[in-house]
C-alpha angles and dihedrals in degrees: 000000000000119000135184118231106183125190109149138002125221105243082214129050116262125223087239114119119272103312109254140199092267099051122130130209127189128181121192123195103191087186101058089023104057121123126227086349117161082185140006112263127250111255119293127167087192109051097043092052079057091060108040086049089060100048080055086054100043087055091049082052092056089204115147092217096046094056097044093047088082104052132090117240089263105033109130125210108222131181126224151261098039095227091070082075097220121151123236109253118229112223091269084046097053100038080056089057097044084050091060104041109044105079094058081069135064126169090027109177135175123203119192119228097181147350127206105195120189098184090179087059096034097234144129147193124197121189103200133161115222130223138186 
């Protein structure tokens, strides 16, 4: 079983292969999206690959906790493209969802195919396919 799990879309086209159902796009906004921040950090690759990395594992580790742990009070999860009309879902909205859903899946992977990475704007776009 492949899903989609969409959370951004690139506005550019990556070099990754033609997109499939099973793609998976993540945006993170480091700035709007930082945990327990008092400021926003100078800019680091590193750390923000870091970063990026363990939202994927939280995700391969399908744990409710572990993927919340990285998201602000007030971060939304949306889903992309706009035309599909579905509403961004607040963190109690989206912990809801997950509970429903996981256990339809076992074995749920992500791989990534590519990451863009602007450290002076603190974001991030992560191109990955989805298994279970």
């Amino acid at each position: 079983l492949t899903t989609t799990l969409s959370l951004f879309a690139a506005s550019q086209p990556l070099a990754s292969s033609k997109p499939e159902s099973s793609d998976v796009w993540i945006g993170l906004d480091l700035n709007q999206c930082l945990t327990n921040a008092s400021a926003i950090p100078p800019p680091n690759l590193l750390a923000q690959q870091d970063t990026a990395r363990a939202v994927i594992e939280a995700y391969n580790a399908w744990n409710i906790d572990d993927i919340m742990a990285y998201r602000s009070p007030d971060c939304k999860h949306r889903v992309l493209p706009a035309s599909m009309n579905r509403t961004a879902k607040t963190n109690a909205e989206y912990r809801a969802y997950l509970s429903e859903i996981m256990h339809l899946y076992s074995n749920f992977t992500v791989e990534v195919e590519e990451e863009i990475h602007d450290a002076t704007k603190h974001t991030c776009i992560i191109h990955a396919r989805s298994t279970a």
